[in-house]
N, CA and C atoms as an extended XYZ file, in Angstrom:
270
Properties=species:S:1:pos:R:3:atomname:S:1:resname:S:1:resid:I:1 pbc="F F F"
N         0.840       -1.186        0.000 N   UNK     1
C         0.000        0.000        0.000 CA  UNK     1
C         0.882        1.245        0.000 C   UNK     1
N         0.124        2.307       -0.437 N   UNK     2
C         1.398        3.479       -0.521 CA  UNK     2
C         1.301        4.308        0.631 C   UNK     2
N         2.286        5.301        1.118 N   UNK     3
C         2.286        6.373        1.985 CA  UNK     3
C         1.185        7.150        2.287 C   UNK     3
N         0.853        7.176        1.091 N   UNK     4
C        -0.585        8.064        1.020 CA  UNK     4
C        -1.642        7.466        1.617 C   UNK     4
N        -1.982        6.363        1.878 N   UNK     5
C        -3.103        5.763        2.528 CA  UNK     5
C        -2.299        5.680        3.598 C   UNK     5
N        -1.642        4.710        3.990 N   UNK     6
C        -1.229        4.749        5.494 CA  UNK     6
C        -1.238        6.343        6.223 C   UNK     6
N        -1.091        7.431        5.271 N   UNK     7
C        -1.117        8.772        5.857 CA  UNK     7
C        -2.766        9.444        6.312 C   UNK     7
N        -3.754        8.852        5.150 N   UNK     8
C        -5.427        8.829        5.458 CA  UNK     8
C        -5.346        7.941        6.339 C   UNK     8
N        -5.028        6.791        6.640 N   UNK     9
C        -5.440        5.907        8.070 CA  UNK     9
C        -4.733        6.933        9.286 C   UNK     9
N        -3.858        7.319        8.999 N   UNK    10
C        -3.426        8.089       10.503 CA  UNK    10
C        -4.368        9.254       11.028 C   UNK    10
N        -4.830       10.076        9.186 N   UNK    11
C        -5.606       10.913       10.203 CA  UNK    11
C        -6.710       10.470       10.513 C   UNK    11
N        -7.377        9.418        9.885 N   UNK    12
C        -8.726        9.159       10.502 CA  UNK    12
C        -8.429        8.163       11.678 C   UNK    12
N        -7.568        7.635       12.062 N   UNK    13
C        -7.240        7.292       13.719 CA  UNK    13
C        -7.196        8.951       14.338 C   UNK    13
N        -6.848        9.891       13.864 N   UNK    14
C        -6.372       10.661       14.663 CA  UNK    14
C        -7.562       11.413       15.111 C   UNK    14
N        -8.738       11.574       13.755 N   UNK    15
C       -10.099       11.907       14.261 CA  UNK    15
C       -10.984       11.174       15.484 C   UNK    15
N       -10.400        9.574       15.370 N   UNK    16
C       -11.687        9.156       15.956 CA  UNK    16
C       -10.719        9.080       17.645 C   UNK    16
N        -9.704        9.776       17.368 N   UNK    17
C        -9.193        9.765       18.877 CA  UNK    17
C       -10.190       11.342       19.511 C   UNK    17
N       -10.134       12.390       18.100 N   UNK    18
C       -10.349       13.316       18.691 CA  UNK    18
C       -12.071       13.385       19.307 C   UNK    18
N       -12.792       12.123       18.142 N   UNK    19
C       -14.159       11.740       18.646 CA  UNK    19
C       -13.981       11.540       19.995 C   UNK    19
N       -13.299       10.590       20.376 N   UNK    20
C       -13.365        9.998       21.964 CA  UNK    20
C       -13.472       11.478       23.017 C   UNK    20
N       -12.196       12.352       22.376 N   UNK    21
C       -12.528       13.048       23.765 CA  UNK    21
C       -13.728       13.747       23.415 C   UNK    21
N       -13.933       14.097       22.898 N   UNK    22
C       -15.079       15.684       22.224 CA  UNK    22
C       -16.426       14.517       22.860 C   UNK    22
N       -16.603       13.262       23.299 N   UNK    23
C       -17.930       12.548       23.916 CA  UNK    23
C       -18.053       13.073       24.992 C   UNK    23
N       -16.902       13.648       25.961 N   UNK    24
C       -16.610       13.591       27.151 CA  UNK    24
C       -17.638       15.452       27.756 C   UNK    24
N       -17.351       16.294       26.647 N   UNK    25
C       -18.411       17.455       26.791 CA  UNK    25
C       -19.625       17.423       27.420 C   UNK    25
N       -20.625       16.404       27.127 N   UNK    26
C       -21.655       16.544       27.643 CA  UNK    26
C       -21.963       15.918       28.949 C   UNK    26
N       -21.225       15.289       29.781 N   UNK    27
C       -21.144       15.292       30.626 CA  UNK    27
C       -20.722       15.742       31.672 C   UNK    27
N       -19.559       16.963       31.265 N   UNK    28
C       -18.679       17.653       31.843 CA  UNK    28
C       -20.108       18.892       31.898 C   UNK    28
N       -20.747       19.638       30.770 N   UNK    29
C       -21.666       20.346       31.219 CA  UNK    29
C       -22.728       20.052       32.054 C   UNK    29
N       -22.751       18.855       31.988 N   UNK    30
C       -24.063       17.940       33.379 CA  UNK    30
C       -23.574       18.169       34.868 C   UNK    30
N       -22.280       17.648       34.665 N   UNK    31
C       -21.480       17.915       36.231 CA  UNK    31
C       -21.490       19.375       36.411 C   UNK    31
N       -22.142       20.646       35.738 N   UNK    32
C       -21.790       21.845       36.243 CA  UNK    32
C       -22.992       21.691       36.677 C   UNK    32
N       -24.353       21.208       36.924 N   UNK    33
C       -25.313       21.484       37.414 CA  UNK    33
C       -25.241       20.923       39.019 C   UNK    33
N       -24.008       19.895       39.192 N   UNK    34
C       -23.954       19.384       40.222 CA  UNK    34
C       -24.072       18.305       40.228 C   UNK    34
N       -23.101       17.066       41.268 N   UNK    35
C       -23.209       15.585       41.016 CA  UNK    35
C       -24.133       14.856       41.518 C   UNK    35
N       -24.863       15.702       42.319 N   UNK    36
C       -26.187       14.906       42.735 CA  UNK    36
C       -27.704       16.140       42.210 C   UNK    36
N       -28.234       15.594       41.609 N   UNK    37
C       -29.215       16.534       41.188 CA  UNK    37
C       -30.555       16.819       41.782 C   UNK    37
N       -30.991       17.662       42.559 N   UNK    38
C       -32.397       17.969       43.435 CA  UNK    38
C       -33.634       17.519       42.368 C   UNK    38
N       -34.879       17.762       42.875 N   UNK    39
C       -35.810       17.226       42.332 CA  UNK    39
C       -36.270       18.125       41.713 C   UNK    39
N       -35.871       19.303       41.570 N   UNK    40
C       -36.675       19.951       40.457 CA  UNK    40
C       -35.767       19.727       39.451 C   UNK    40
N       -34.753       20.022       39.100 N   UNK    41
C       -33.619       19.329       38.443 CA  UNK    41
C       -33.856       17.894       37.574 C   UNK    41
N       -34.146       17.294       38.299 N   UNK    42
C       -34.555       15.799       37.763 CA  UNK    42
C       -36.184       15.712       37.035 C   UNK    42
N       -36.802       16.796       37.389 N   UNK    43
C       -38.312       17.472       36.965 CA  UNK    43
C       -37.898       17.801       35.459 C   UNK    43
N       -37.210       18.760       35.563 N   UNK    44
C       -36.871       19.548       34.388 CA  UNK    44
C       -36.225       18.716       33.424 C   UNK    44
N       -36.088       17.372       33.727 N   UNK    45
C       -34.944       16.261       32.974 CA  UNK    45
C       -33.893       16.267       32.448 C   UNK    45
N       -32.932       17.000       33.516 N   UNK    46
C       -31.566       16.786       33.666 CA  UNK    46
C       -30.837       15.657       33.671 C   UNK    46
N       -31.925       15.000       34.736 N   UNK    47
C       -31.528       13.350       34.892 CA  UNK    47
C       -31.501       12.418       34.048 C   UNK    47
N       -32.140       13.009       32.390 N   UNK    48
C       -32.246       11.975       31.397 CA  UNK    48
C       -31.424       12.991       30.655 C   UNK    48
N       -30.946       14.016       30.650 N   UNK    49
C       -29.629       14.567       29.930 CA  UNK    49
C       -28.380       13.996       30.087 C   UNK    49
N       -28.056       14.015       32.037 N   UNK    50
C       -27.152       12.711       32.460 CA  UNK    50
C       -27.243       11.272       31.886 C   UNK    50
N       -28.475       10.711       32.054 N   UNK    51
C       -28.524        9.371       31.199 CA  UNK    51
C       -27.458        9.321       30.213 C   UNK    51
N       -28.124       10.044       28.995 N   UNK    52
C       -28.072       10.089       27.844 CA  UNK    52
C       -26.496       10.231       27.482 C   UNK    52
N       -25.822       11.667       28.602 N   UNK    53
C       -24.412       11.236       28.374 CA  UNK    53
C       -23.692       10.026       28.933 C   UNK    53
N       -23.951        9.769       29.916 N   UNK    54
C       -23.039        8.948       30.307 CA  UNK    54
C       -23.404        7.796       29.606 C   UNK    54
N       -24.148        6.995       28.651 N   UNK    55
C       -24.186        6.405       27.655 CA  UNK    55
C       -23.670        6.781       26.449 C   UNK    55
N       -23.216        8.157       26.340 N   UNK    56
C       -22.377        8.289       25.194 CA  UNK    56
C       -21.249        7.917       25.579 C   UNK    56
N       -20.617        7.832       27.053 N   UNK    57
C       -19.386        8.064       26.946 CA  UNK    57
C       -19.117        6.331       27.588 C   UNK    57
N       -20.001        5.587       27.514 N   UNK    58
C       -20.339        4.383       27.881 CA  UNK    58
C       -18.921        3.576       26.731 C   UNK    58
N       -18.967        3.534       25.402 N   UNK    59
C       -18.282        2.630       24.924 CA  UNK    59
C       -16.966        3.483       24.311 C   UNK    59
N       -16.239        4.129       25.553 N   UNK    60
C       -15.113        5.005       24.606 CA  UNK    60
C       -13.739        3.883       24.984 C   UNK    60
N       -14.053        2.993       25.817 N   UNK    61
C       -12.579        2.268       25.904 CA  UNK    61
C       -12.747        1.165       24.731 C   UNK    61
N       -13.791        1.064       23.716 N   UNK    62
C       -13.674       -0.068       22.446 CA  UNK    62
C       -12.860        0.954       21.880 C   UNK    62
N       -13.379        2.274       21.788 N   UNK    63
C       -12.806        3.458       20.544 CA  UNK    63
C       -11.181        3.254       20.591 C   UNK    63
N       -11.019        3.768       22.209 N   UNK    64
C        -9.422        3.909       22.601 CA  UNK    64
C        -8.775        2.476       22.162 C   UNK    64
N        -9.073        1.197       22.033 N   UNK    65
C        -9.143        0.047       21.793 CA  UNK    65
C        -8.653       -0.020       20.556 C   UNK    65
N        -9.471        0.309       19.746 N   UNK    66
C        -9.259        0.525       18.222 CA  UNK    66
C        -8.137        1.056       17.993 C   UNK    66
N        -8.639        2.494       18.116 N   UNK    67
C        -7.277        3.688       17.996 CA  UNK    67
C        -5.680        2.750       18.327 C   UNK    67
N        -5.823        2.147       19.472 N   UNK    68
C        -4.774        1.886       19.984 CA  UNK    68
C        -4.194        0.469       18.754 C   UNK    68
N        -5.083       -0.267       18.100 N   UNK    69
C        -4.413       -1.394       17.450 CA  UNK    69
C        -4.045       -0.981       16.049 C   UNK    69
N        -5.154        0.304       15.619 N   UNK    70
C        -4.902        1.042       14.307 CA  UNK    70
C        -3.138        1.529       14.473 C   UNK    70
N        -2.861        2.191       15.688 N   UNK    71
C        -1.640        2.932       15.563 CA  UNK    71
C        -0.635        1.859       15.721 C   UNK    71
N        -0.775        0.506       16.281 N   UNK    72
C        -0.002       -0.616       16.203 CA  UNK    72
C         0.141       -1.191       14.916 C   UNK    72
N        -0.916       -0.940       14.320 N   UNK    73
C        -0.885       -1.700       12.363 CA  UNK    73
C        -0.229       -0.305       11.744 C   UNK    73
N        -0.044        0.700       12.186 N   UNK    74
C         0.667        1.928       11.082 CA  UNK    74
C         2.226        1.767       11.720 C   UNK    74
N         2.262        1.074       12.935 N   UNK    75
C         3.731        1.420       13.746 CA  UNK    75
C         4.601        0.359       12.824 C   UNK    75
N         3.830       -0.911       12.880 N   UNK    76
C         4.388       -2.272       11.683 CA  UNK    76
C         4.507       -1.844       10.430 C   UNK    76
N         3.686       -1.554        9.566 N   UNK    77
C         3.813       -1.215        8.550 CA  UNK    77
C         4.928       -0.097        7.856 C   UNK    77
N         4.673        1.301        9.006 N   UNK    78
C         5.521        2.095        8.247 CA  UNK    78
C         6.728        2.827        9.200 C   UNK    78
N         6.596        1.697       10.462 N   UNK    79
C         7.618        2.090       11.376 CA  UNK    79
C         7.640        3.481       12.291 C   UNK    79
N         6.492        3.874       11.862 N   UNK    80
C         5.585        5.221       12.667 CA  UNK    80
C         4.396        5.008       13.219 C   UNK    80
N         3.853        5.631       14.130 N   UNK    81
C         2.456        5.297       14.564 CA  UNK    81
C         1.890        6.035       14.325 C   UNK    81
N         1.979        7.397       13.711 N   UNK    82
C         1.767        8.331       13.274 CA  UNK    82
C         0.566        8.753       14.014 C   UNK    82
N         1.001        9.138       15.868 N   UNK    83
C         0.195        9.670       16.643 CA  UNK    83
C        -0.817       10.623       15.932 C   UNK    83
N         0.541       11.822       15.859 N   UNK    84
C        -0.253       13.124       15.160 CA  UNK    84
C         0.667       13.025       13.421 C   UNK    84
N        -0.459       12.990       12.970 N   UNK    85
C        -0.388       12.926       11.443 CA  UNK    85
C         0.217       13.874       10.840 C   UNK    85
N         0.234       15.215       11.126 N   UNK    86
C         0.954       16.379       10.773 CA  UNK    86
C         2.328       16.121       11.422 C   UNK    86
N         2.919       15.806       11.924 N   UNK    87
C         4.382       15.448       12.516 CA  UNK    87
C         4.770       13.788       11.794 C   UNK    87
N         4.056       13.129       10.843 N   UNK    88
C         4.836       12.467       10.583 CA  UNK    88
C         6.309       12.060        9.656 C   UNK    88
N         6.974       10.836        9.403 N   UNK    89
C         8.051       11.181        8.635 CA  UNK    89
C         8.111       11.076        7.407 C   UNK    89
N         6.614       10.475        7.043 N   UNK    90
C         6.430       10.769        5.455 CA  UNK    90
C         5.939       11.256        5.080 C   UNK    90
C-alpha cells in the first residue's frame, strides 16, 4: 500500500481519537449542574440529559481500543504510529 493511505489511516485514527474526547463534553456540562441533582432538576430532565451522556461516553474504551491497534498496524507497517499525522516522517 502506498504512503498516502497509510497517511489517510493516521488521520482518521487521529479523528476518531479526537471523537473519543469531544464525547466527554456533555457530561462535563451535566457535572456543572452538580453531582447529585435535586428534584426539580430531575423534573426539568436533567436526569435523562445525564442518562443520555453517560451512555455516550459508555463505549469510549472499544474506541481507545481501536485507535490503539490502528496505531499498532501503522507502527508495523511504516515504522511510525503516526500519533499526530501532521508530525509524521512521510
Amino acid at each position: 500500500m502506498s504512503s498516502r493511505v497509510w497517511r489517510g489511516l493516521a488521520w482518521v485514527n487521529f479523528g476518531l481519537l479526537v471523537a473519543a474526547a469531544l464525547k466527554f463534553i456533555p457530561i462535563g456540562i451535566s457535572l456543572t449542574h452538580g453531582v447529585t441533582l435535586s428534584a426539580d432538576q430531575i423534573a426539568s430532565g436533567l436526569a435523562d440529559e445525564r442518562a443520555w451522556a453517560l451512555d455516550l461516553i459508555s463505549d469510549t474504551p472499544y474506541l481507545l481500543l481501536v485507535w490503539i491497534l490502528v496505531a499498532l498496524l501503522l507502527r508495523r507497517q511504516t515504522r511510525d504510529a503516526m500519533i499526530r499525522p501532521w508530525r509524521s516522517r512521510r
